[in-house]
TORVEXVEX-852607 format. One record per residue (C-alpha): x, y, z. Coordinates in pm, 1 decimal. Example, Ala and Ser with C-alpha at 12.3 -4.5 7.8 and 13.67 -1.06 7.14 Angstrom:
2
+----------+----------+----------+
|        X |        Y |        Z |
+----------+----------+----------+
|   1230.0 |   -450.0 |    780.0 |
|   1367.0 |   -106.0 |    714.0 |
+----------+----------+----------+
REM end
This chain:
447
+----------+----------+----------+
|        X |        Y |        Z |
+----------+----------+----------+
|  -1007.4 |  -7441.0 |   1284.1 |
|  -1355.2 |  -7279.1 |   1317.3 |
|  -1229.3 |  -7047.9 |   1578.9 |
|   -894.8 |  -6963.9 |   1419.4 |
|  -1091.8 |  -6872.1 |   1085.8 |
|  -1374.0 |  -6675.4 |   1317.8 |
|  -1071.3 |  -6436.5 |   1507.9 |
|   -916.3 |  -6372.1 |   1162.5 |
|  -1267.6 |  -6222.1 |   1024.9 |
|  -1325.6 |  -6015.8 |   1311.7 |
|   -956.9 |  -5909.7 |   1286.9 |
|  -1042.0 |  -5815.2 |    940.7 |
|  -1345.1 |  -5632.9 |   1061.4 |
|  -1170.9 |  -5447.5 |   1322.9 |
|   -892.9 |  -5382.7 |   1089.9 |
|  -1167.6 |  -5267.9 |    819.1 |
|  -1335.7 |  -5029.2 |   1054.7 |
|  -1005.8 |  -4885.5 |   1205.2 |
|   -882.5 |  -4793.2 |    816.6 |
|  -1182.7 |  -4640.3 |    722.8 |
|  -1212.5 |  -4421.5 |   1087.5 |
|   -808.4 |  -4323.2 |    994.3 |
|   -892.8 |  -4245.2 |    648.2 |
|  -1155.6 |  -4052.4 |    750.2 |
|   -884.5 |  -3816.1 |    960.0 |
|   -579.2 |  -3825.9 |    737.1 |
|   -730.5 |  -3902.3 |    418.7 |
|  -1050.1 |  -3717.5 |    372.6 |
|  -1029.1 |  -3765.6 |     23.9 |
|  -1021.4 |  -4158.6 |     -4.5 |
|  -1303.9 |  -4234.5 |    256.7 |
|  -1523.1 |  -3961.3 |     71.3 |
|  -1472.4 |  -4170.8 |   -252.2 |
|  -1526.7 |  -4510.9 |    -61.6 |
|  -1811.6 |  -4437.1 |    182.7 |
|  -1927.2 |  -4087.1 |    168.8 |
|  -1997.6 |  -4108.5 |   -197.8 |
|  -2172.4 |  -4372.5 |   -245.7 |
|  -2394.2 |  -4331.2 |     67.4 |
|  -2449.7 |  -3984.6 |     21.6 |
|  -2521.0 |  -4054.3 |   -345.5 |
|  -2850.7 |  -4294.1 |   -243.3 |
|  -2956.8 |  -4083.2 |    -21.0 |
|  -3001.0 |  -3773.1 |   -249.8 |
|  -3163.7 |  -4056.9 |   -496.9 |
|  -3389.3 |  -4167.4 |   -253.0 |
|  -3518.1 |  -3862.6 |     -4.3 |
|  -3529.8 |  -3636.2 |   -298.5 |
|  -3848.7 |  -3544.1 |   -365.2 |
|  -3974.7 |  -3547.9 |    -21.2 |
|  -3637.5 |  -3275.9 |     35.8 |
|  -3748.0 |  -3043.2 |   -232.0 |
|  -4093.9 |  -3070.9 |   -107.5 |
|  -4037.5 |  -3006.7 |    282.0 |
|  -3783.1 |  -2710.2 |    171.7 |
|  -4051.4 |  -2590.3 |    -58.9 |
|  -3875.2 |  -2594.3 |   -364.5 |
|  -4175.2 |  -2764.9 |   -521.0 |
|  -4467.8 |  -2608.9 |   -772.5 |
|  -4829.6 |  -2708.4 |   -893.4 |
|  -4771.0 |  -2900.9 |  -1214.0 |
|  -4894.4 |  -2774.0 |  -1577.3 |
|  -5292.9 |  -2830.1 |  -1691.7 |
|  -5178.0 |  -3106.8 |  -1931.0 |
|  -4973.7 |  -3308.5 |  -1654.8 |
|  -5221.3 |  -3226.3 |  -1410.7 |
|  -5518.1 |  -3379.3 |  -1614.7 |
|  -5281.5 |  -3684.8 |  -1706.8 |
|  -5205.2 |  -3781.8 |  -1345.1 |
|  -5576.9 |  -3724.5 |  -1241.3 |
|  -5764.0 |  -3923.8 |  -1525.2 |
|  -5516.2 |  -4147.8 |  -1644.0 |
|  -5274.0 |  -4257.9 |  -1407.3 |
|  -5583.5 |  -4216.0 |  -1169.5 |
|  -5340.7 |  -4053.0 |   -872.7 |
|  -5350.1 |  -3763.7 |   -666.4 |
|  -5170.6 |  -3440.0 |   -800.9 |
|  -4852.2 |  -3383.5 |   -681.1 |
|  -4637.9 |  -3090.0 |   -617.9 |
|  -4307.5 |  -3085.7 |   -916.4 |
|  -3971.8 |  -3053.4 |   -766.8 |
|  -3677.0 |  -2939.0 |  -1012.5 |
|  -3586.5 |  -3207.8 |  -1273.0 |
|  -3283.9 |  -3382.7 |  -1225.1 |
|  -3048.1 |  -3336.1 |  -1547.0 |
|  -2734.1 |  -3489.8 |  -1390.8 |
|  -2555.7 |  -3616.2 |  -1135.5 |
|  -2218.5 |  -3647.4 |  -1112.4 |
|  -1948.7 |  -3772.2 |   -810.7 |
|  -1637.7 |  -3557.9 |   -815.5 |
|  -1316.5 |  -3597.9 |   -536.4 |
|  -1465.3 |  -3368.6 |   -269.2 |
|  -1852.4 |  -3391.2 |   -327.8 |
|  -2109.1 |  -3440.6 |   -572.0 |
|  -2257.0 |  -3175.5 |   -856.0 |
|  -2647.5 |  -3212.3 |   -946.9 |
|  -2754.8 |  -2990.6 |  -1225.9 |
|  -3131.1 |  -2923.7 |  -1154.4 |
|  -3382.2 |  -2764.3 |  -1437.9 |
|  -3570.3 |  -2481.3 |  -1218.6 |
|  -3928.3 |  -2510.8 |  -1339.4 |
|  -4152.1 |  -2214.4 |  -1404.7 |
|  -4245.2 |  -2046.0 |  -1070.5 |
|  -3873.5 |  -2089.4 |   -913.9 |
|  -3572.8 |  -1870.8 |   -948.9 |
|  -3204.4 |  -1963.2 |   -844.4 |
|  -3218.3 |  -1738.8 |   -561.5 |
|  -3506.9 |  -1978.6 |   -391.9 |
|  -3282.2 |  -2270.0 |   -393.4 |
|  -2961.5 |  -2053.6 |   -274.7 |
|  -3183.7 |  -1911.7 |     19.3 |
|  -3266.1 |  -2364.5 |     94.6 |
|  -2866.1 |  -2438.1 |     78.6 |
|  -2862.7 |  -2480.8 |    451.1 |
|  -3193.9 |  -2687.3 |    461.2 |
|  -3014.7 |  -2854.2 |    183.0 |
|  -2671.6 |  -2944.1 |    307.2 |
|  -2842.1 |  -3054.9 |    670.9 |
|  -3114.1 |  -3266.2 |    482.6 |
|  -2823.8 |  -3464.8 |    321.1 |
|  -2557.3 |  -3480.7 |    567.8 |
|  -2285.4 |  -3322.3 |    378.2 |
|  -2053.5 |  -3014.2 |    413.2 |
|  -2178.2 |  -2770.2 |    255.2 |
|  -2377.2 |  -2689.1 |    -48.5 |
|  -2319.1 |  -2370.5 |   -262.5 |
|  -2535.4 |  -2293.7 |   -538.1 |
|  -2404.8 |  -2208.6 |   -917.3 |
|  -2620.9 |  -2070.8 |  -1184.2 |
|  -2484.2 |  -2213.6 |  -1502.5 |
|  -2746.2 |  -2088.3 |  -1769.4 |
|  -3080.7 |  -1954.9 |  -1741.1 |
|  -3315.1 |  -2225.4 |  -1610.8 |
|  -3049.2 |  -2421.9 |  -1480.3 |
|  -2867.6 |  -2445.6 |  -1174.7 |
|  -2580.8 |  -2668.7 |   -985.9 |
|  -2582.4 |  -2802.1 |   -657.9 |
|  -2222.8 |  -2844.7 |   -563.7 |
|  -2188.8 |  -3052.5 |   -259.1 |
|  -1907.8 |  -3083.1 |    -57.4 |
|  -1870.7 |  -3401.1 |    172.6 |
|  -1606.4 |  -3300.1 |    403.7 |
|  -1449.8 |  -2970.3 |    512.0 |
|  -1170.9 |  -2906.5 |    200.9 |
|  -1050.5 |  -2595.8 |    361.7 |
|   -883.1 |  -2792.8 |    628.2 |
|   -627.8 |  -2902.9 |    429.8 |
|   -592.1 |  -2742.5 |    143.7 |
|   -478.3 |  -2909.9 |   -151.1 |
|   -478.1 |  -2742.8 |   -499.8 |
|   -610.9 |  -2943.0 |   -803.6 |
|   -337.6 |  -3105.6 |  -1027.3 |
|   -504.8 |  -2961.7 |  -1304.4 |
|   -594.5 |  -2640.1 |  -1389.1 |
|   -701.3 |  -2457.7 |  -1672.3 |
|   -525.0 |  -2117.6 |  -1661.5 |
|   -485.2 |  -1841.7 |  -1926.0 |
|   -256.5 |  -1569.3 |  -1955.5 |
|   -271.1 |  -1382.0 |  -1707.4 |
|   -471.1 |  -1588.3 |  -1474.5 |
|   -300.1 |  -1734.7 |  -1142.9 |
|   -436.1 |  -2028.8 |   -904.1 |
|   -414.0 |  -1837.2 |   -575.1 |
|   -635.3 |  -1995.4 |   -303.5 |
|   -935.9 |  -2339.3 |   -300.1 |
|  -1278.0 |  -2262.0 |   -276.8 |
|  -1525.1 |  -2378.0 |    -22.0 |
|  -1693.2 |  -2605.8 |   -288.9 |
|  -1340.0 |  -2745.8 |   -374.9 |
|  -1268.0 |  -2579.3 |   -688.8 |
|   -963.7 |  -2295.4 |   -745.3 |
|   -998.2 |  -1983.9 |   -683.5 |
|   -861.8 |  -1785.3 |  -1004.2 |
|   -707.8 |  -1432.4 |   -992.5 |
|   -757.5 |  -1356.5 |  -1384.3 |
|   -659.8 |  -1000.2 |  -1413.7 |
|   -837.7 |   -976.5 |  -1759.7 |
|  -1148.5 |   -978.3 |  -1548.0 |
|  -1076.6 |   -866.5 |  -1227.2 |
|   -830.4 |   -579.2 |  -1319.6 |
|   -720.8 |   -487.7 |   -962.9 |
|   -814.6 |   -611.7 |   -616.0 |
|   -776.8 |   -503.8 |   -263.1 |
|   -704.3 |   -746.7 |     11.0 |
|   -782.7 |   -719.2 |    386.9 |
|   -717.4 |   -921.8 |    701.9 |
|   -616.5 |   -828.3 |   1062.0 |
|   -202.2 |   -936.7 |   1149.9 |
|   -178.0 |  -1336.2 |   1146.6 |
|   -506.8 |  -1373.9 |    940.5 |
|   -341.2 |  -1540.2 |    634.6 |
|   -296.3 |  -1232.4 |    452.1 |
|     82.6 |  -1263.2 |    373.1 |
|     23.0 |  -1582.5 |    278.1 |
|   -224.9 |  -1463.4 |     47.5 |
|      4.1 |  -1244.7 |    -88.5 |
|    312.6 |  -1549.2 |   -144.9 |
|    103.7 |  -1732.6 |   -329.5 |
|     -5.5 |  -1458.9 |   -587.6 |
|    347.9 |  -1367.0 |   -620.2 |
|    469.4 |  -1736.7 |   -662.9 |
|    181.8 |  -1770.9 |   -938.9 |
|    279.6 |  -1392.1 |  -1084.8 |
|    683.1 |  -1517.1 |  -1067.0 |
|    619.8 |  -1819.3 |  -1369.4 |
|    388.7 |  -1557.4 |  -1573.0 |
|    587.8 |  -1297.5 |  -1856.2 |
|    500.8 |   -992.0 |  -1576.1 |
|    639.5 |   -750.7 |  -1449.6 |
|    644.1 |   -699.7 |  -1082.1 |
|    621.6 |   -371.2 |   -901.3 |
|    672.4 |   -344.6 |   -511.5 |
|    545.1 |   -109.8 |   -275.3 |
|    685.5 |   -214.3 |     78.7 |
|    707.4 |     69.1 |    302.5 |
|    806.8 |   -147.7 |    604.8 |
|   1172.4 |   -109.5 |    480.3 |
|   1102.1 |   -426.6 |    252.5 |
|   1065.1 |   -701.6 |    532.4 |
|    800.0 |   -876.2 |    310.9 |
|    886.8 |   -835.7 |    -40.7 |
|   1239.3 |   -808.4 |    -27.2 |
|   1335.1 |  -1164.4 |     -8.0 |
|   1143.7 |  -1140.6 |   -384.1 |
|   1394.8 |   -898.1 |   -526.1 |
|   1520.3 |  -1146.4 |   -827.8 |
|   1213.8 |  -1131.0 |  -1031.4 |
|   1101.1 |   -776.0 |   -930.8 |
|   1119.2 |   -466.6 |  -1181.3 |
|   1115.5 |   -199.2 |   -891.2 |
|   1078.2 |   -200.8 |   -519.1 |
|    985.2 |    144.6 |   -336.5 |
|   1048.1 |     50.5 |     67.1 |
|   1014.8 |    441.0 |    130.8 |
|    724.2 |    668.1 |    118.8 |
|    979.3 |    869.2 |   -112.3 |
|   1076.6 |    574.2 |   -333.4 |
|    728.1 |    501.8 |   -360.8 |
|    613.9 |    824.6 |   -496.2 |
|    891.4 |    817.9 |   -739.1 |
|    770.8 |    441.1 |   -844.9 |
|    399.5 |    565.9 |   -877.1 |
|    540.4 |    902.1 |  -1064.4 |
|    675.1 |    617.3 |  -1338.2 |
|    381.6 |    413.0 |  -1339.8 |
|    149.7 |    734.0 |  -1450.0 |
|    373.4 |    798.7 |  -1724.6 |
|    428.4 |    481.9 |  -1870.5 |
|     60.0 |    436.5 |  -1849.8 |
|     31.3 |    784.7 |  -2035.9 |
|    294.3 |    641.0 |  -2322.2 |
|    143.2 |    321.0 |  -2351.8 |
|   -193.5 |    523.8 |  -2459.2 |
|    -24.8 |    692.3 |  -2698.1 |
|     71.9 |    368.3 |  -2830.0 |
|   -283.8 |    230.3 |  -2852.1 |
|   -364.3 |    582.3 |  -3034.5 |
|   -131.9 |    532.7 |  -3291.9 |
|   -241.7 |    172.0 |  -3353.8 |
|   -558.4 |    241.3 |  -3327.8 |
|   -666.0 |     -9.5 |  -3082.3 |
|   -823.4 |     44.4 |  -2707.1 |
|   -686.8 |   -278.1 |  -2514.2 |
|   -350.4 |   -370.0 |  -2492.6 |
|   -433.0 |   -770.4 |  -2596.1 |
|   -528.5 |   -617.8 |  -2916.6 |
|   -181.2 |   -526.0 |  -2999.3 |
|    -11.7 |   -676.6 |  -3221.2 |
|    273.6 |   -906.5 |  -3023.7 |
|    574.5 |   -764.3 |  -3135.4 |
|    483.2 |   -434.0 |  -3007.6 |
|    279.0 |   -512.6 |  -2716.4 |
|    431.0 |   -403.7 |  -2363.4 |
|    494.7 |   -639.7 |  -2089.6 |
|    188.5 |   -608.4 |  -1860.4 |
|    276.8 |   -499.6 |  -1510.0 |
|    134.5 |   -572.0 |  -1136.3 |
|    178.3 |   -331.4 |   -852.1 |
|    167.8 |   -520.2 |   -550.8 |
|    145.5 |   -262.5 |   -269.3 |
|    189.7 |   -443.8 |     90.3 |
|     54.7 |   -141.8 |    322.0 |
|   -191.1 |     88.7 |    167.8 |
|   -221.8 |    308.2 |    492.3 |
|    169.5 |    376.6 |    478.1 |
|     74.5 |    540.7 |    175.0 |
|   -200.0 |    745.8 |    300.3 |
|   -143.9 |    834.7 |    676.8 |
|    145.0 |   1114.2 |    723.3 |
|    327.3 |   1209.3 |   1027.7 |
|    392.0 |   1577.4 |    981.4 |
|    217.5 |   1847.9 |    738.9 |
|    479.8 |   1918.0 |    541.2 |
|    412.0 |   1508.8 |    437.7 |
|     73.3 |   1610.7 |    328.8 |
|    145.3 |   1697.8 |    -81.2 |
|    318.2 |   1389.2 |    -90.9 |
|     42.7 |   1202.2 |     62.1 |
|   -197.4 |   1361.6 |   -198.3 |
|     22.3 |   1308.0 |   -477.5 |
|     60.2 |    964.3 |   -444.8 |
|   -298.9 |    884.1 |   -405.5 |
|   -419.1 |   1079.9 |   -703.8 |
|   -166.0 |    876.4 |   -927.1 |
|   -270.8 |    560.8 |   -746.0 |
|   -656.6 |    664.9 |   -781.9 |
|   -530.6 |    781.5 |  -1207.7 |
|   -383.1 |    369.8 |  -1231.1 |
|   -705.5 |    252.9 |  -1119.6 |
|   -918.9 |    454.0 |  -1306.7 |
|   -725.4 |    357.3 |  -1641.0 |
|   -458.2 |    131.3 |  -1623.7 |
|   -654.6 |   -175.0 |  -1689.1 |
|   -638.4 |   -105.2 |  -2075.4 |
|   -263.9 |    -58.5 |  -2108.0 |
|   -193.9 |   -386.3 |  -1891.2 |
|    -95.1 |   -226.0 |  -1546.1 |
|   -274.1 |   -392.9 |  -1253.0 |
|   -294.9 |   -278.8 |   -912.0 |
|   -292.2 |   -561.7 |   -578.8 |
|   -376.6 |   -374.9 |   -305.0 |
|   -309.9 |   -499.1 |     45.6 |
|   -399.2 |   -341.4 |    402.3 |
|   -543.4 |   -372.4 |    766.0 |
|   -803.5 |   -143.9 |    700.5 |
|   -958.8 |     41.2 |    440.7 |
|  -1189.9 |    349.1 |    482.2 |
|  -1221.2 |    688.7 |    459.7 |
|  -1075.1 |    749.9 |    834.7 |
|   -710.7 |    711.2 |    606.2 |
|   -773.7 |   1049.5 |    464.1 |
|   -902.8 |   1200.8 |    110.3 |
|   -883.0 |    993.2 |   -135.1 |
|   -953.7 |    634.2 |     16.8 |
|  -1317.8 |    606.2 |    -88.2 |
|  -1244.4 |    698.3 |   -424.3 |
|   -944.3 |    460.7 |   -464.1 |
|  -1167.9 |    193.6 |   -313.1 |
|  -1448.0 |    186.1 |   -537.6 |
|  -1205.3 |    132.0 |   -807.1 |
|  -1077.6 |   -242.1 |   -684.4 |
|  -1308.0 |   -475.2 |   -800.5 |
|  -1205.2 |   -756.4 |   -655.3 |
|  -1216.2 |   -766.4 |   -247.2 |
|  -1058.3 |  -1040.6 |    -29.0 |
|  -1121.8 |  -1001.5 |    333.4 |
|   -930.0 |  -1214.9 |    593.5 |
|   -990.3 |  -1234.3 |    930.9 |
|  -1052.5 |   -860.2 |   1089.2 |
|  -1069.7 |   -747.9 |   1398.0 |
|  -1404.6 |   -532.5 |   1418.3 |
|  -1733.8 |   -568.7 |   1179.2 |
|  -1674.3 |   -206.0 |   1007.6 |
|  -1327.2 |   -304.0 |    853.6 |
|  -1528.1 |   -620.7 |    703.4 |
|  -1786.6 |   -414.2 |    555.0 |
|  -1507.0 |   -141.5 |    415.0 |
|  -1398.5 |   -446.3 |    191.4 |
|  -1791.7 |   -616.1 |    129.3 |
|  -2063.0 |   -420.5 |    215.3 |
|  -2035.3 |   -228.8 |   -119.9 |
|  -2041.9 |   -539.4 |   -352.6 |
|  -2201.0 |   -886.8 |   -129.4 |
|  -2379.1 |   -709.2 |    168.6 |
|  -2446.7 |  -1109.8 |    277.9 |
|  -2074.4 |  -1167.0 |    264.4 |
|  -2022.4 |   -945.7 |    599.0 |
|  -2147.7 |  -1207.2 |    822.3 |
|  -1920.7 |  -1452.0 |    692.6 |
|  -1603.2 |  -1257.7 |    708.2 |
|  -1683.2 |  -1156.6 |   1072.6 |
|  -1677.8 |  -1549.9 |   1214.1 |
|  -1369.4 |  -1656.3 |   1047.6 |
|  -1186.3 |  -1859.1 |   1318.7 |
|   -837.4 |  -1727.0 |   1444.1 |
|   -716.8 |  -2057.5 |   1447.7 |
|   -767.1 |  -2072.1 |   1045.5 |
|   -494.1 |  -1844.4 |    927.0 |
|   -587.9 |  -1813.1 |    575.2 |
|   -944.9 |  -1871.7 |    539.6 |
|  -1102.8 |  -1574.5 |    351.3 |
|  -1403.5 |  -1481.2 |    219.3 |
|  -1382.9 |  -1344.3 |   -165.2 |
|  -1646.7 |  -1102.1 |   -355.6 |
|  -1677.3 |   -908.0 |   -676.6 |
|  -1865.8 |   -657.4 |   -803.8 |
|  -2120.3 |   -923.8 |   -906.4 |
|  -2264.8 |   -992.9 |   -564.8 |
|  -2138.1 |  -1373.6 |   -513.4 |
|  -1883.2 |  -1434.1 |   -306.2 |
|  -1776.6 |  -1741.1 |   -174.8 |
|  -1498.3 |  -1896.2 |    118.9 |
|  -1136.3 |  -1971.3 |     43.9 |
|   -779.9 |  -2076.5 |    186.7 |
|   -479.8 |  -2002.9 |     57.8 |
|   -237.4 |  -2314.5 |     93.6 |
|     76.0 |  -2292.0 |    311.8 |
|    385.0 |  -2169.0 |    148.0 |
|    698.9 |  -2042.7 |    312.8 |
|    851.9 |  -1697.6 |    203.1 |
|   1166.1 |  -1945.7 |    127.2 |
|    975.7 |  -2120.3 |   -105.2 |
|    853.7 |  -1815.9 |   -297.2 |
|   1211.6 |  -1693.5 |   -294.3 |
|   1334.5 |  -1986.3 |   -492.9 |
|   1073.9 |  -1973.2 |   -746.4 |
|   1152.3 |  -1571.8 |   -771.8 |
|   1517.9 |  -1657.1 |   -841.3 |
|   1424.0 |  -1957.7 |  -1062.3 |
|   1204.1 |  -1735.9 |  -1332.5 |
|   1460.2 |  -1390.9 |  -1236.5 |
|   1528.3 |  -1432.2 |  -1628.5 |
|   1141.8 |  -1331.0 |  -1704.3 |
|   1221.2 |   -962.3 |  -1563.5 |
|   1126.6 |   -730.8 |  -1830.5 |
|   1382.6 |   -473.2 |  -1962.1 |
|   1214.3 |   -143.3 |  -1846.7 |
|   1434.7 |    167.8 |  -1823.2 |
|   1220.4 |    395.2 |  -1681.7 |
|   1200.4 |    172.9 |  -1362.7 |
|   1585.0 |     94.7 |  -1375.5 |
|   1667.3 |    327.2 |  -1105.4 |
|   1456.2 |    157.8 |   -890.6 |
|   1509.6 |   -233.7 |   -919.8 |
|   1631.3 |   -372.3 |   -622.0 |
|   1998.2 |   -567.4 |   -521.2 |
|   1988.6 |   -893.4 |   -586.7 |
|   2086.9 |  -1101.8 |   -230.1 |
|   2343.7 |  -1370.7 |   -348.0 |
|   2225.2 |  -1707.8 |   -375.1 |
|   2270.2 |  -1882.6 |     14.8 |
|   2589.5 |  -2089.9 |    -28.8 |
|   2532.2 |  -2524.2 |     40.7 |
|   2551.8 |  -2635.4 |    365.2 |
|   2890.6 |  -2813.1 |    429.7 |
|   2875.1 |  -3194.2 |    437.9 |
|   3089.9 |  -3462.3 |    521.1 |
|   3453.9 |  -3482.5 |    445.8 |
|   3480.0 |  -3784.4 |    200.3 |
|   3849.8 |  -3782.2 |    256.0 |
|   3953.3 |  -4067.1 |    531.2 |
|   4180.7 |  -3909.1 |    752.2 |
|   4519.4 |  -4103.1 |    788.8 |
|   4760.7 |  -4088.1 |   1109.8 |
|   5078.2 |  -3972.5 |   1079.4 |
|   5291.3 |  -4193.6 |   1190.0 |
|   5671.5 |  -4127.0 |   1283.8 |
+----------+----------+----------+
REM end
């Protein structure tokens, strides 16, 4: 009996062990919350001050403390680390909110991350100024990029969509009330498509418009055509598009003028227009020409493109900008047109220049990290704003069939917009069911 109880603990052990090693592979999640957690938890709790002190995030304490440690505690002065306000356990990591003391700025514990995240044994640790004084350390204890998996809960607002999962396992947010337009980058089979699904399956559920540029004859956005406004998939079409786009931004001012307002959220509803994204797939099919007599064209279209981006944000009109590569080697124009997109997501590229074109302007430190993006990774980008941070993301795996179906489940949110009549596109018919079964028992005829 002592034996037969001894083989079932060890089989219990082994059993034990063996979950937690296949949770640890297939369920990231659940061994974080039963191992890494709590392990990682105690030591943070325990090697804490000697961390701060090694990384030399530590300062000389105040006169008063100093004089209270030395005469009436009767112990040698110590070097102050950053209070601890709270700490907190999440799904993917843990969040410490530190009080920076006099002497320290966020930017010294952002330069320690690394120091950090070794010192601690977890993923990765990104920095997060929340107010002055105070900053987060949000820890990651496993590599959430690898499988991406959106939050069931998000807190989204009008015109914001959940596009992509950061590196410190919280959504990336397009909100176009902050980040008016954006330009996207990433070499072929860098995730950049997918990018571009996801937006549009976010943009499809929103009361949008949608406005495609596809010069590649429509390959990419034309399986989208139920809840598009307009689709240009010519040059030609596309300056026509743009042509629109200029003057309903033009008439839309007039209608601010007249209510005297100078945002298009401060309309009242009744009258307010239908805000409208471009999504352009190709940028250089709009600049590069093959002949001179393409030239006027070529300039046409980018001073209308450069006019949207200079003022369209107020009337609601919002430009997504997609490309290979982005500089001023695509003509006259570019440059301008570039410093225009605030936000920038670069995928994978191919050469270091093409990641600068999209970063160097707005997070020179963001280069390096565009530049080692695996190939292997399709989707993994790195994502900046005008503000300097920037941070890694993935975009989760969607199928263009999949975004089709959600574009001909919301085609009743297509706005009514003459002027861009001409140019919405045929509507595919819905694929017909596959044929099942016969139910019907076949019977021999007999004679």
């Amino acid at each position: 009996m002592t034996d037969l109880t001894t083989a079932l603990e060890a089989t219990g052990a082994l059993a034990g062990v063996g979950g937690l090693g296949y949770a640890k592979v297939r369920a990231p999640r659940v061994y974080w919350s039963l191992v890494g957690l709590p392990v990682t938890w105690g030591r943070f709790t325990v090697t804490y001050g000697a961390t701060m002190d090694v990384c030399g995030l530590t300062v000389q304490p105040s006169r008063l403390r100093a004089f209270m440690m030395r005469n009436v505690a009767r112990r040698e002065v110590q070097p102050v680390p950053p209070k601890v306000r709270r700490v907190k356990g999440t799904s993917t990591g843990l969040i410490v909110s530190l009080r920076i003391p006099a002497g320290l700025e966020p930017a010294d514990v952002a330069a320690a991350s690394e120091r950090l995240r070794h010192a601690w044994g977890v993923h990765s640790v990104t920095v997060v100024e929340t107010k002055p004084g105070v900053v987060e350390l949000r820890m990651t204890g496993y590599d959430v990029l690898r499988q991406v998996r959106m939050p069931r809960r998000i807190k989204a607002g009008p015109m914001v969509v959940p596009v992509a999962l950061r590196e410190d396992g919280t959504p990336f947010l397009r909100d176009y009330c902050q980040v008016p337009h954006e330009l996207t980058l990433g070499a072929n089979f860098s995730g950049k498509s997918m990018y571009q699904r996801n937006l549009i399956k976010g943009l499809a559920k929103l009361p949008v418009g949608l406005i495609g540029i596809d010069c590649k004859r429509g390959v990419e956005q034309g399986s989208y055509a139920p809840r598009l406004s307009a689709l240009a998939t010519t040059p030609d079409e596309a300056d026509r598009v743009l042509e629109v786009l200029v003057k309903e931004m033009e008439d839309r001012f007039d209608l601010l003028a007249r209510h005297r307002v100078a945002d298009l959220w401060s309309l009242p509803e009744d009258v307010r227009p239908v805000p409208l994204v471009v999504l352009v797939d190709e940028v250089a099919e709009l600049f590069l020409v093959a002949v001179k007599k393409d030239e006027e064209r070529r300039d046409r279209m980018v001073m209308q493109m450069v006019r949207l981006a200079q003022m369209a944000r107020a009337v609601g009109i919002y430009l997504e900008v997609c490309g290979q590569r982005f500089g001023s080697e695509l003509g006259r124009g570019a440059t301008m047109l570039r410093a225009q997109l605030t936000g920038r997501v670069v995928h994978r590229v191919n050469d270091k220049q093409t990641a600068e074109m999209g970063l160097g302007d707005i997070a020179p430190d963001a280069v390096f990290a565009a530049t080692v993006i695996a190939p292997d990774r399709p989707g993994v980008a790195v994502a900046g704003d005008t503000s300097g941070g920037w941070s890694r993301i993935r975009t989760p795996q969607v199928t263009a069939d999949e975004v089709a179906g959600v574009c001909r489940e919301f085609a009743h949110l297509v706005p009514d917009l003459p002027a861009l009549a001409p140019f919405r596109p045929a509507v595919p018919a819905a694929p017909a069911p596959a044929a099942g079964p016969s139910l019907v028992k076949p019977r021999p005829v007999t004679k």
